[in-house]
Structure formats: C-alpha cells, structure tokens
N, C-alpha and C positions, 0 to 999 in steps of 0.2 A: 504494500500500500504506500502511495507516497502520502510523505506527511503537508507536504505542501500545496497541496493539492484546496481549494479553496472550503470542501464542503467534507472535509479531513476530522478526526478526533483535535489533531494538534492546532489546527486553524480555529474551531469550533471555541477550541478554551481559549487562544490567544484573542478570538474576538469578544469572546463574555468579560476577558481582564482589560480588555482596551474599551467598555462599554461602561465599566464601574470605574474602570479610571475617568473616563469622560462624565459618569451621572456626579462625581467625587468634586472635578473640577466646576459641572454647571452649580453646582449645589453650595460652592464656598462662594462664587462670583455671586449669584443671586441671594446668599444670607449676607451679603457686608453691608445692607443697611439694617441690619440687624431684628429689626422687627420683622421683616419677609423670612425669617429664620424657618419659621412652620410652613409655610408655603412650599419652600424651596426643600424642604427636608421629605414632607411627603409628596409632592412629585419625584422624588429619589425612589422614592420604594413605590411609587406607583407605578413606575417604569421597572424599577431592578427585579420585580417578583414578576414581572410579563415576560422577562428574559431569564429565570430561572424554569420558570413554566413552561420555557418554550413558544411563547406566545408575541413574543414582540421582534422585530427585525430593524428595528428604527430608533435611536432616542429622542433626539431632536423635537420633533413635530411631538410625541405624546407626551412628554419634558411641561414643556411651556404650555400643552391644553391643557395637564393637571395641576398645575401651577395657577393657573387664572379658574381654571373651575373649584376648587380649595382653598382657593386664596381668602376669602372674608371667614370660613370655619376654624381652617387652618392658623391663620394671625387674633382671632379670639381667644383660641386656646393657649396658644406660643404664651401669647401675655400671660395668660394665669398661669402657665407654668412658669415662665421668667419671673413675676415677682415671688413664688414661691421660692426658685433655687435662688434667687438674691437673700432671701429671709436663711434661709438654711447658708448662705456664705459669709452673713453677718453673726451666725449661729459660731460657727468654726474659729472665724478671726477673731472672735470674745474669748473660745476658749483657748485660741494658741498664745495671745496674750496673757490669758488668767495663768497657762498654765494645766498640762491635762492633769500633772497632780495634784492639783488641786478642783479638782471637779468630780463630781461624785459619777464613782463609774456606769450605776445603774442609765445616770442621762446621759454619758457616753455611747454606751449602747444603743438606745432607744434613738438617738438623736442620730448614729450611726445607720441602723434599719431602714429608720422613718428617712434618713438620704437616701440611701440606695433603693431604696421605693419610688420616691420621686423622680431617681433618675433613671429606672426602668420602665415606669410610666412615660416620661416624658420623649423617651426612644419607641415606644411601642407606639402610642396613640396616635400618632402620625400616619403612619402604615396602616392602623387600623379604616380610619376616616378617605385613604389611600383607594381600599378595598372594598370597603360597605358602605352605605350610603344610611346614616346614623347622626341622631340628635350630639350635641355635645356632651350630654347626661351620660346614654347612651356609651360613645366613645370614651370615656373614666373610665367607668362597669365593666369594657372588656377589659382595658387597659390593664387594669386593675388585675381583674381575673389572670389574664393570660402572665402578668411579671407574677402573681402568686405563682401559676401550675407552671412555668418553666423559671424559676426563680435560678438555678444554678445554671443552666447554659445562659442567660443573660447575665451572670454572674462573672461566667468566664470568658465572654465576649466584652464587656465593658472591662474585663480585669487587662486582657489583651492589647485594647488601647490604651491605655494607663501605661502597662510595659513600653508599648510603642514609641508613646510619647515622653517617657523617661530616659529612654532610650538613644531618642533624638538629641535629647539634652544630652546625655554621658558621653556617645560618640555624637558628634556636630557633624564629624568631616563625610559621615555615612547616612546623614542628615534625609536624603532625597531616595535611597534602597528601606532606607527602615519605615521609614513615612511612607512611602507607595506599597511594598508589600504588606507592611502594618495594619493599614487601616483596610485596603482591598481587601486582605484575609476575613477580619473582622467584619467585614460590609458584606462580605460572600455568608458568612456563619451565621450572621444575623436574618440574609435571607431566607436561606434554609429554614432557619428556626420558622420565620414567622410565616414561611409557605407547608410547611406543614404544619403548625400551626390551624392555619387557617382552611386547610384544607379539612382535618379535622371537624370545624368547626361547619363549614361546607357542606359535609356528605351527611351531619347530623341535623342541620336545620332542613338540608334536599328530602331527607328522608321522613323525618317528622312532619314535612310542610310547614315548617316557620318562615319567619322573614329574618332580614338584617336584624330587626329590632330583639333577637331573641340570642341576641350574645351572649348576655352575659348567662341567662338559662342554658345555655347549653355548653360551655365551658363547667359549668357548676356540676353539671351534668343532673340536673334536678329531673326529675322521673314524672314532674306533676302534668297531669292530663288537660289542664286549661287549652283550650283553645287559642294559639295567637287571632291577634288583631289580622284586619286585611295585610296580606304579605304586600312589602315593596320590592319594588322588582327591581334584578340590581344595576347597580352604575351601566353598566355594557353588556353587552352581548360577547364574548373572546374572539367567537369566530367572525362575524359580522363586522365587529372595528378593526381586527386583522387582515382580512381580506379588503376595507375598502380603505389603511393608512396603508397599504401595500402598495395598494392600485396609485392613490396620492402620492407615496412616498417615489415611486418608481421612474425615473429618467427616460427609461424605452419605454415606455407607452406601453403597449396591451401584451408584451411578452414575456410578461409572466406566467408558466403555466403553475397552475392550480389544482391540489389536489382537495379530495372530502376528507382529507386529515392534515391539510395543509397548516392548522395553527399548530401540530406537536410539533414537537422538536426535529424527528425522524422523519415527518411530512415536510418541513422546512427545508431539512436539505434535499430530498427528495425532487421538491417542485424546481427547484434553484438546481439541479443537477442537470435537471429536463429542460431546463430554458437555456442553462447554458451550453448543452450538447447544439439545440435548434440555433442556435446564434453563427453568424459570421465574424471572422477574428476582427474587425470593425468593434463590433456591436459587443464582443468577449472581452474587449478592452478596457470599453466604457461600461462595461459591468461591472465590472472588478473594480475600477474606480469607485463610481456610486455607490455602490453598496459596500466594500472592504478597503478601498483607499486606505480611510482615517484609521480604520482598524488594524490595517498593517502597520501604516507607522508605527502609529503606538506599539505592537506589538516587538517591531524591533528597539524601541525604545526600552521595553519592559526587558527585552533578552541583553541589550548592553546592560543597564542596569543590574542585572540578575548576575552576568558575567564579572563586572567588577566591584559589587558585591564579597561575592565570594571570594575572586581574586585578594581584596583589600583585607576582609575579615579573617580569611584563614591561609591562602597561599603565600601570601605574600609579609605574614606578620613575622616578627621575630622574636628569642626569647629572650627576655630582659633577666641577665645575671648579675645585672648590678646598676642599681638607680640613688641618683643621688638628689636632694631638694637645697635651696638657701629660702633663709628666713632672716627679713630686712636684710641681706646682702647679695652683691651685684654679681654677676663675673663677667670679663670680659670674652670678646668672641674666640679669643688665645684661650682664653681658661678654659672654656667650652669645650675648646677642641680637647684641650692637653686631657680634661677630666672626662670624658666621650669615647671618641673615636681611637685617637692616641691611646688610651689605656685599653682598650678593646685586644689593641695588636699581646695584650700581656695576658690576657686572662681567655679568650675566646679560643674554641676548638675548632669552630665553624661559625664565619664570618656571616655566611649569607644566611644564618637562621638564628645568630646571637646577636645583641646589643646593650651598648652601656645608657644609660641617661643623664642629662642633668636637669632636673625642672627650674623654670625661671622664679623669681622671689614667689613664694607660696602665700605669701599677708596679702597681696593683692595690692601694694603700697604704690600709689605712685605722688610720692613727695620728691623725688629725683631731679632738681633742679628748681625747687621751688623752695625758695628764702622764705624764711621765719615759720614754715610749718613744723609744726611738733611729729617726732614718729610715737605713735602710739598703737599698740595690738588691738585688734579687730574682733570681737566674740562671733560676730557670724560666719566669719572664717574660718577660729578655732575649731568650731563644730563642724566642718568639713574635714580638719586637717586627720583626728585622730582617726576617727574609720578608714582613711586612708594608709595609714600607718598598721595600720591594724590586719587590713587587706594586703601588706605585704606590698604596696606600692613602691618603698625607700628603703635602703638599706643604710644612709647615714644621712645626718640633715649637718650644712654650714650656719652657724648662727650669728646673730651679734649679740657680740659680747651687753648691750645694756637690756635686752631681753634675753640672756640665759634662763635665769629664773622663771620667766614665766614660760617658756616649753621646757623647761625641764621637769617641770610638775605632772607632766604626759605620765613618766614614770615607767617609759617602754624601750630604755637605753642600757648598753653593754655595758660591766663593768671594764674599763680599757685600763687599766690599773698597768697592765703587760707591756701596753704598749709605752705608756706615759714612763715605765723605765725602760724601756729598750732605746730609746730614743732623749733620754736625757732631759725630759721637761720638768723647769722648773716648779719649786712646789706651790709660787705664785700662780702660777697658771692651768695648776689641777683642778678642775670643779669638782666639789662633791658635794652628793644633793641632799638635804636636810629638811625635812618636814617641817613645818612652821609650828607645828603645836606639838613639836619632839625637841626635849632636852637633853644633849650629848656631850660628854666632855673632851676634854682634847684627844685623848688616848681613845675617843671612842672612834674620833677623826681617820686616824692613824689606822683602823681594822675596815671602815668603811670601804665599798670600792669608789673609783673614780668614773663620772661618768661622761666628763667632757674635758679636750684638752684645749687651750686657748693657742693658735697656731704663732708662730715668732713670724715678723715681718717678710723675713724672708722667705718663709713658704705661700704667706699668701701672696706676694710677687709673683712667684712661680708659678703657682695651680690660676692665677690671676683673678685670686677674688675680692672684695672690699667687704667692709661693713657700711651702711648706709649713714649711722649715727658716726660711726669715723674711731669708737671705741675698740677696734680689734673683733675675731672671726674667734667660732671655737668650733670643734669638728665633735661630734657624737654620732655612735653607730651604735642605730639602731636594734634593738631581740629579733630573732626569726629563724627561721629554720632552717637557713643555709650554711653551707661547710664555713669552717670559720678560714680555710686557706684561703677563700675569696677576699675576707679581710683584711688577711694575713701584705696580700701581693696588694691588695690597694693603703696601706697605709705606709708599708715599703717604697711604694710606688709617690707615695706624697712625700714622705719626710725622706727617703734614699737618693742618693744622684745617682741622675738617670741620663 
C-alpha cells in the first residue's frame, strides 16, 4: 500500500492533525477579544466531533456557521462561567498569600473539587450546546452530569495540558513541538471522550424517544417512565448538511461522486477514491489542492517538527558530568571556556554525548553596571534554586563572599576539609557553617568540617570569575551521588597548573 497515497491510513491521520491544528489556531485568533471565548471554543468541537465521526471534510465554512449560530448562547454562558473562575482565582491568590498552612485543609479541598468542577464544566458545556440544541439550564445539567460520570478521563486530559504547559515553561527552546503535540493530543482525547460520550447519550434518548431536553435523565440513567415533552429535532441532519457543504465546499462543481454511506469515514474515502480515478491529471491536480493542499503542508510541518523534536530531546542531548552555577558573581567568556569546554578535554570519555556546564548568575541580578544599587538576595529565586540542587542540576556553586551565609544555610555542601589542606588555604578563608541558634566552642570549630573555600586572587584570574559586590568568590561543592574522582580532577584542575 503506498502511504502517500491521498485516501491512505497515513494521509487520513496527517489530515485529522492538520485539521485540529487548524480548528487550534481558528479558535485562539477568534477568542483574543476574549468575551467571543464561548463562541469560538464550541464551534471547535462542533467541527472536531464531525471529523472524528467521520462526518465533516471541511473546517472553514462549518467553523464560522457554528460560531455565528452559538454565538449569543454561547457568550451568555462564557460570562457566567468567566466571572465564576475569576471568583475561584481571587479564591487561590488569598490563599497563596495567607499561606496554604495556614488555611484549614478541609477548605482546601473543597475549594480544590469545587475548581476542578468548574473547570470540567466549563470545557464540556460548550460541546454540549455544540451538539444539542438545549436551554442554558438545560446545558449545566448535562455538563454537570457528564464531568461527574467521566470525572477521571477529564481529569487526565486537563492534567495533560497542565504538563504541557509547564512544560513549555521548563524547556522554552522546544516551546513550538511540546505546544503543538500537547495540546492536539489533548484536543484528540477530549474528542473521543465526549463523542462517545455523546453517542451514548444518543442511542438512549433514539431508543427511549426522548429529545435533546432529556440529558440530563438519561446520563443519570433514571428508569422513570414519564413521558418526555414534544421531542426537538436536532440541530442537522449529518447526512443532509454533508452532502450539500460538500456540494458548497467543492471547487469542480458536480464531481463528486457520492455514495449512500458517503458521511462514514470508509464512505468518504470511498466517494473521493471514485472521483479521483474519473478525473483528468488537470482536474487530479486541482483536487488535491482544494481539498488536501493546507493539509499537507501542515502535515509536513507536523513531520519536521516531530523530527526535530526528537532529534533535540533525545539524539542529540548530552550527558552532563559536571555543572557548575555563580551566585552574584560574573565570569568572563575566558572563564566560560576554561570552566566548560576546556575542562571537558580532562574528564570526558566521549565528547559527542558528554558535557560540562557553567550557569550564568542564578539570583537573577542585574545591578551590573548600575551605580548606587544595593545587591540584595531574592526569596522568589531562592525557592527555585534549592529543588534544583536537589534535582542534581550543580555539582558546585561560585559564590560571593558577602552572601556566603545566606546559601550556605541550603545545608546541601561537601565537607572539602581534604581539599582546603591539600592545597594550602588559609585558615582565614575556610568557611565553616554554624547554625544561628547553635552554640560551639572553639575546639568544636576545629572537628567541624569545612564547607567552602574562599578562592586567593589569583585563581579567580585564572578560572576568570568576579564577585559582583567586589568582596572575593568562595567555591563549595555540592552532596550527590557522583564519584568523588570527578571532584577530585576539577579542583586539581582549578587550584593545579595546568
């Protein structure tokens, strides 16, 4: 079978990810005035579930009809759910301020629930009003129902995007693969859900003879024998509006053939197999255009992406044997090297899968040429820095010497006691660290280990680093789990002529 082939397995999905990428992008351009949020979101799933189904061959035109025919239900709701999650975001920022230990955990929870209800709700109910043709009351009631009885796959669909988008943040550089596959995945899984779902809901009201209006009864799966009210009939006909946004949507005019299962999926390529056999390489052309053009690009859009991707993330990484961070101090692009690359040629086995690092100042400071600013440490930094450390990111940090103190309190540094006499450093320039509400006597100094060496001018020349405040550098290496000979060759490597 060739894959390339227009009406192929592999064209088939490259065109449904080039169609969610497309509903992805119409749906962000038409929510930026932010009230059209609801509009714009279920014309998404009014389209993406006609194209799981099998049932749509076009975005475009049926985009912007359910967009305008949703629009005044769709932007009433959007509102009450927007000032809801505003209530619940002023909820949050009260308690990240208070403090979550200090809040009682019972309303933690509750407050916890009662979010992630609103915002299963506020995902589903779109879709719903999408599908059925239902009061606002109505559209709640299933809402409601359907985030109760599929409460963990909407769990792990909205957890997915969460990942996503943390994700984005942590790696930036792979910003555009983790955000396109991300959310597509998520917008695929979402469909799923809520076309079976709905189908469910479908074959129970088909069968019973209810209408739309009997949602939420039949999710509940209530047994009671009332009669519904007059059934409404629903939004479309599948077959009817597919066959005549075909005939619309279609460039060559009447050669389409058409089959009596022409809305499944299997029908679709089917009719499209037959039209394109009767065609002339003219008219095979301009098929292909119209109809798959935009979906090819895209598609090799998706396959570069995909490819450097993986490229970036896993063929191409290296293993970091030895990283190194400054705190409020500089290094020059000399030091960079000498502490990098240069030292790489001393410890690496295999150049093209090992590397060294140096991070640039970790405080985030930029007073670097700016007269009369005070240097002071950051706490919303600090609460970045240790999970990092913690995670094994550094294997020593450069500090300055007028905040030793305050990262040394980390309390996650080698005793280097070994090295401070191998190397001859004064007893001025041993730090040893001393808990503020611990009382030690001299002789207790003397057993203690050393946990940072304050380096003599002439190494930091060398390695070319500064202290910001202009007090002198101190070098502390980090606990971890790595051989201590790696240590060994880099401190050789700093304090040794090389």
């Amino acid at each position: 079978m060739n894959i390339f082939k227009f009406d192929s397995p592999v064209m088939n999905f490259i065109g449904k990810v080039a169609d969610f990428i497309i509903l992805n992008i119409l749906t962000l351009v038409c929510s930026i005035p932010i009230i059209t949020f609801g509009a714009a979101y279920t014309a998404k799933y009014y389209v993406s579930m006609r194209i799981i189904r099998g049932e749509e061959g076009t975005v475009f035109k049926p985009y912007f009809k359910a967009f305008k025919d949703n629009f005044k239900q769709a932007t009433f709701i959007w509102i009450i759910q927007l000032w809801v999650l505003v209530l619940l975001g002023v909820d949050w920022i009260w308690i990240y301020n208070k403090g979550f230990k200090n809040v009682n955990e019972l309303y933690l929870i509750a407050l916890g629930l009662l979010t992630l209800f609103v915002i299963f709700i506020t995902i589903t109910i779109f879709p719903f009003i999408a599908r059925f043709d239902m009061t606002i009351k109505e559209a709640f009631k299933g809402a409601g129902i359907f985030s109760f009885l599929y409460f963990i796959k909407l769990l792990l669909i909205v957890g997915l995007e969460i990942i996503t988008f943390i994700s984005c943040i942590w790696y930036a550089h792979w910003l555009p693969a983790i955000l396109l596959f991300g959310t597509t995945t998520a917008f695929y899984f979402m469909n799923l859900t809520l076309v079976k779902g709905f189908k469910k809901l479908e074959d129970k009201l088909a069968k019973e003879g209810g209408s739309n209006k009997d949602v939420e009864d039949a999710f509940a799966k209530d047994d009671s024998e009332e009669n519904a009210e007059e059934a409404t009939e629903e939004k479309t006909d599948a077959t009817d509006v597919k066959e005549k946004e075909e005939k619309e949507e279609s460039k060559l005019g009447d050669t389409i053939v058409l089959r009596p299962d022409e809305h499944t999926l299997k029908g679709k390529f089917e009719a499209e197999k037959e039209t394109f056999k009767s065609l002339d390489t003219k008219e095979k052309v301009r098929f292909i255009r119209d109809y798959y053009g935009l979906k090819i690009f895209l598609g090799i859009c998706v396959a570069i992406f995909a490819i450097w991707f993986i490229y970036d993330a896993f063929l191409s990484q290296k293993e970091m044997i030895y990283s190194g961070g400054l705190l409020f101090c500089v290094a020059s692009e000399e030091g960079k090297e000498y502490l990098t690359d240069d030292f790489l040629d001393k410890v690496a086995t295999n150049k093209r899968k090992q590397q060294v690092n140096l991070s640039d100042d970790l405080t985030m400071t930029l007073v670097e040429g700016v007269e009369g600013q005070e240097l002071k440490t950051d706490p919303s930094q600090d609460q970045y820095l240790f999970p990092m450390i913690v995670a094994g990111y550094y294997d020593y940090f450069l500090i300055d010497a007028k905040f030793i103190d305050h990262y040394i309190e980390l309390d996650c540094f080698k005793d280097i006691t070994s090295y401070a006499d191998m190397y001859n450093i004064p007893e001025e320039d041993r730090y040893v660290y001393i808990p503020e509400d611990e009382e030690v006597t001299e002789a207790d100094l003397t057993e203690r280990g050393i946990s940072a060496i304050k380096l003599p001018e002439d190494i930091c020349k060398k390695i070319g680093v500064d202290s910001l405040s202009g007090e002198g550098v101190y070098l502390a290496l980090i606990l971890n789990d790595k051989s201590s000979e790696t240590d060994d060759t880099f401190m050789q490597y700093v304090f040794g002529d090389n």
